[in-house]
DRENBAZA-262992 format. One record per residue (C-alpha): residue in three letters; x, y, z; residue number from 1. Coordinates in pm, 1 decimal. Last residue first. Layout:
N
res, u, v, w, n
ALA, X, Y, Z, NUM
...
***
This chain:
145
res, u, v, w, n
UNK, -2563.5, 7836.5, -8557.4, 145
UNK, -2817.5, 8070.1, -8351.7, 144
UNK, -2750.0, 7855.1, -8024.2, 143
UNK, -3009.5, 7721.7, -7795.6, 142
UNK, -2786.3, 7552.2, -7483.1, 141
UNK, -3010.0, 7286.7, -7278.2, 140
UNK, -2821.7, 7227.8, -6943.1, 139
UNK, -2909.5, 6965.1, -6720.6, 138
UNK, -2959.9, 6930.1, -6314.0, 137
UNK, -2969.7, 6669.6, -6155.0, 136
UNK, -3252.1, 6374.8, -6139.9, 135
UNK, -3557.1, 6382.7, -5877.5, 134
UNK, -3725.1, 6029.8, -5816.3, 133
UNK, -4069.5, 6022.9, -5653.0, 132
UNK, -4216.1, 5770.2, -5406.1, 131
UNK, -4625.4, 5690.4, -5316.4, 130
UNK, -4736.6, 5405.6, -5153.1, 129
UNK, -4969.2, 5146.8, -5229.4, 128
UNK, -5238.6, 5027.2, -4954.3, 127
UNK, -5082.9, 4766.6, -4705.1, 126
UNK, -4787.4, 4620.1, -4711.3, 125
UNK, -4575.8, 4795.8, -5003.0, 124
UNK, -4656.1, 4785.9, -5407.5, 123
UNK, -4549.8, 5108.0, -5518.6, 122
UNK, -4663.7, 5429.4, -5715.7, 121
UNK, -4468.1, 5679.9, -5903.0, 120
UNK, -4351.5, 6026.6, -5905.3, 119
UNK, -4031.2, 6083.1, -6166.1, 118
UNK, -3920.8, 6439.4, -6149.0, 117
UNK, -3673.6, 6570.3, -6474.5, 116
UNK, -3458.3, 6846.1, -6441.4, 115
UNK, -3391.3, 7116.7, -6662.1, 114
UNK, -3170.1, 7485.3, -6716.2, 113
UNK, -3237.7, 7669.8, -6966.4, 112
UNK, -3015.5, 7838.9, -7176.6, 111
UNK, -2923.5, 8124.9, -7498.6, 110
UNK, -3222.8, 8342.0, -7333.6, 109
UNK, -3406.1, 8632.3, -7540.7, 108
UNK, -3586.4, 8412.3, -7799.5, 107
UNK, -3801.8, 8292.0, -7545.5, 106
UNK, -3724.3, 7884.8, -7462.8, 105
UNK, -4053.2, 7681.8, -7424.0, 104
UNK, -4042.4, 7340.6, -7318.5, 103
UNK, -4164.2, 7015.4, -7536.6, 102
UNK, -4222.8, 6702.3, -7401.4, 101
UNK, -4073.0, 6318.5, -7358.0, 100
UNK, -4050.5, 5996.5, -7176.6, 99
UNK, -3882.6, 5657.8, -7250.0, 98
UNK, -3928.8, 5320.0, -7101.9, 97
UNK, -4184.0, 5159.6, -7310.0, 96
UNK, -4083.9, 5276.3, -7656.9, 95
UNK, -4350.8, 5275.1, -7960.8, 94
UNK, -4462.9, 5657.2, -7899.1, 93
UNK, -4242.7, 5816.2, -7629.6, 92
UNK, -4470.2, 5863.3, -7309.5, 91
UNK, -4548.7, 6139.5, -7243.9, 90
UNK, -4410.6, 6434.2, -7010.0, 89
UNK, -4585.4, 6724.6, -6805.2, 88
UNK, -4424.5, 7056.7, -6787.7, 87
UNK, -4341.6, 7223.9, -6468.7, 86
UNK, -4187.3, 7606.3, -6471.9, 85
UNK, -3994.9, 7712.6, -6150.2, 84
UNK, -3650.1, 7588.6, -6100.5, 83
UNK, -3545.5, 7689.1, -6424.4, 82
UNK, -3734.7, 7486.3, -6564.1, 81
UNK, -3891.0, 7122.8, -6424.5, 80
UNK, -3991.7, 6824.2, -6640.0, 79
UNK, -4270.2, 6612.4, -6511.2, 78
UNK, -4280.8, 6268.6, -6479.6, 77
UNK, -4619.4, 6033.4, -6363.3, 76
UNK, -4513.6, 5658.6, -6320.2, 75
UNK, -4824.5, 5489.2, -6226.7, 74
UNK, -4832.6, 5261.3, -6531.1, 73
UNK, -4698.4, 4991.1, -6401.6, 72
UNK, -4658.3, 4995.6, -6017.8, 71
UNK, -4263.9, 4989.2, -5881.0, 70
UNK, -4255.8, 4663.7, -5628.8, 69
UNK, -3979.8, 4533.9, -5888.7, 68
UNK, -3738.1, 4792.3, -5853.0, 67
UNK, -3472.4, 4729.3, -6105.0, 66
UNK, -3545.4, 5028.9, -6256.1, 65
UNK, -3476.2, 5226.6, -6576.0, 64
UNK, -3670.8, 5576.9, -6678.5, 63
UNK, -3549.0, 5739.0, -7013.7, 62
UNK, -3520.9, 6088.6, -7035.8, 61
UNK, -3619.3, 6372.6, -7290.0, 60
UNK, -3660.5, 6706.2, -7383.2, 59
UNK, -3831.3, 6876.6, -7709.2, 58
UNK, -3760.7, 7248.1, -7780.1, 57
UNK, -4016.6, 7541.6, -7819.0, 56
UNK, -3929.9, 7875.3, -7981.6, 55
UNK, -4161.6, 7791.2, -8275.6, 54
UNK, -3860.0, 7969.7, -8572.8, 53
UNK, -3608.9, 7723.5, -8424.5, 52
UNK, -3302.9, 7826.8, -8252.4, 51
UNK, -3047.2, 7491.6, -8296.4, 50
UNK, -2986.4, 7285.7, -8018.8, 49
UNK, -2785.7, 7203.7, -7783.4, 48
UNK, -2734.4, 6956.3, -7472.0, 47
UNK, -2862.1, 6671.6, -7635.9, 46
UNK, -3177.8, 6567.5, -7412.9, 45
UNK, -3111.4, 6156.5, -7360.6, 44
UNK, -3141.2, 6256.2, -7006.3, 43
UNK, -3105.7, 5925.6, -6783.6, 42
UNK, -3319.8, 5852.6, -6475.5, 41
UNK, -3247.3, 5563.8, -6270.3, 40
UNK, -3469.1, 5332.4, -6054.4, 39
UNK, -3284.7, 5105.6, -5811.4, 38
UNK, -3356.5, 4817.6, -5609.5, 37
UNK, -3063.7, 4622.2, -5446.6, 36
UNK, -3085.2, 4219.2, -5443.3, 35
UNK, -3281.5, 4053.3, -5185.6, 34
UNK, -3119.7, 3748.9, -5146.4, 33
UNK, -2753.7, 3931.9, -5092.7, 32
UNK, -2885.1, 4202.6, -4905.3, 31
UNK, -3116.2, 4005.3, -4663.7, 30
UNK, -2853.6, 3748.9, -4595.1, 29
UNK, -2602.7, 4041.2, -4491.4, 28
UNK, -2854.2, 4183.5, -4246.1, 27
UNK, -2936.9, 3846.1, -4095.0, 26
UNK, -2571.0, 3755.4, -4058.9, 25
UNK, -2507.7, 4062.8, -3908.3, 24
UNK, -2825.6, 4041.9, -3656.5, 23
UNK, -2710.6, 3699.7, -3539.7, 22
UNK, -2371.9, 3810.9, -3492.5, 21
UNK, -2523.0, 4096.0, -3255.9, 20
UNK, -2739.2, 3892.7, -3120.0, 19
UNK, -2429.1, 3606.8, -2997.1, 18
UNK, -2257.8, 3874.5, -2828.8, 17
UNK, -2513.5, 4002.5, -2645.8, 16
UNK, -2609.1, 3642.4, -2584.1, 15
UNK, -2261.9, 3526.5, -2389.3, 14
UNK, -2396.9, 3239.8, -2197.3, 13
UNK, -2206.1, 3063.7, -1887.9, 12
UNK, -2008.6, 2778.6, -2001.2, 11
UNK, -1667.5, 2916.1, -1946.6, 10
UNK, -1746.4, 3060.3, -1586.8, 9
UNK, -1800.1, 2691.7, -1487.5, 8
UNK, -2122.6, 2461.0, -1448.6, 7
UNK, -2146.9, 2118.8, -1277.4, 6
UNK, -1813.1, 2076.0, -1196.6, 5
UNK, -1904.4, 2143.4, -784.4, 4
UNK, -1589.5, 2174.9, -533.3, 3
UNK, -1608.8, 2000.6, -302.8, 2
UNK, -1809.9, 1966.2, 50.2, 1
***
C-alpha cells in the first residue's frame, strides 16, 4: 500500500488560532462602528468670588455626552460640599445643557471645596438602567476683596 495524499499535516485545521483573529476583528469592528460614548462634566464655577452680604454663592457645570442611550430628562445632579453637604441643581433657564444652585459659605471659612454628581437614566435591554457621573474636586475661594 502507498502512501495516501489525501490529507497532510498542512491541511489539518488551526481554529484556536483562527478564534482568536476572529474575536480581534470583531472587537475592532465594534469600536470603530460603534463610536465611544462619553458624558463629561465641566465646572463653569469661577474659582473666586467676592463675600456677599447673603453668604450663599451660585455653582455651576455643564453636562456634555455623546452617549446616545442617555434618557432625556432623567439627568438628576447634585452638588456635593465638603464631602458632606448635597444640594440639588436646576436647570439653567434658556440653556439645555447647563446646571446650577446656590451653596452656603459661613462667614468664618475663606473655601469650600465642590463636586458635582450627575445620576441619570439609560436606554439598555430590558427596563432602563440607572448610571451616575462623579466629577473632581473644585475649589471655590470667597475673598473679602
Amino acid at each position: 500500500m502507498g502512501k495516501s495524499t489525501f490529507t497532510t499535516k498542512t491541511a489539518l485545521c488551526n481554529a484556536p488560532a483562527l478564534m482568536r483573529n476572529f474575536v480581534w476583528i470583531i472587537a475592532v469592528c465594534g469600536l470603530v462602528l460603534g463610536g465611544c460614548a462619553s458624558s463629561r462634566v465641566t465646572n463653569l464655577t469661577t474659582t473666586r468670588q467676592l463675600r456677599n452680604a447673603s453668604g450663599v454663592y451660585p455653582i455651576e457645570f455643564a453636562w456634555d455626552t455623546s452617549d446616545q442611550t442617555v434618557i432625556d430628562g432623567s439627568l438628576k445632579p447634585v452638588a456635593i460640599v465638603n464631602g458632606r453637604d448635597f444640594y440639588s441643581m436646576r436647570p439653567s433657564l434658556g440653556i439645555s445643557n447647563r446646571w446650577e444652585t446656590v451653596v452656603p459659605v459661613p462667614a468664618t471659612e475663606d473655601h469650600i471645596l465642590f463636586r458635582f454628581k450627575v445620576d441619570y437614566l439609560y436606554r439598555a435591554f430590558g427596563p432602563a438602567q440607572k448610571s451616575s457621573k462623579l466629577s473632581q474636586d473644585y475649589r471655590l475661594s470667597i475673598s473679602d476683596k
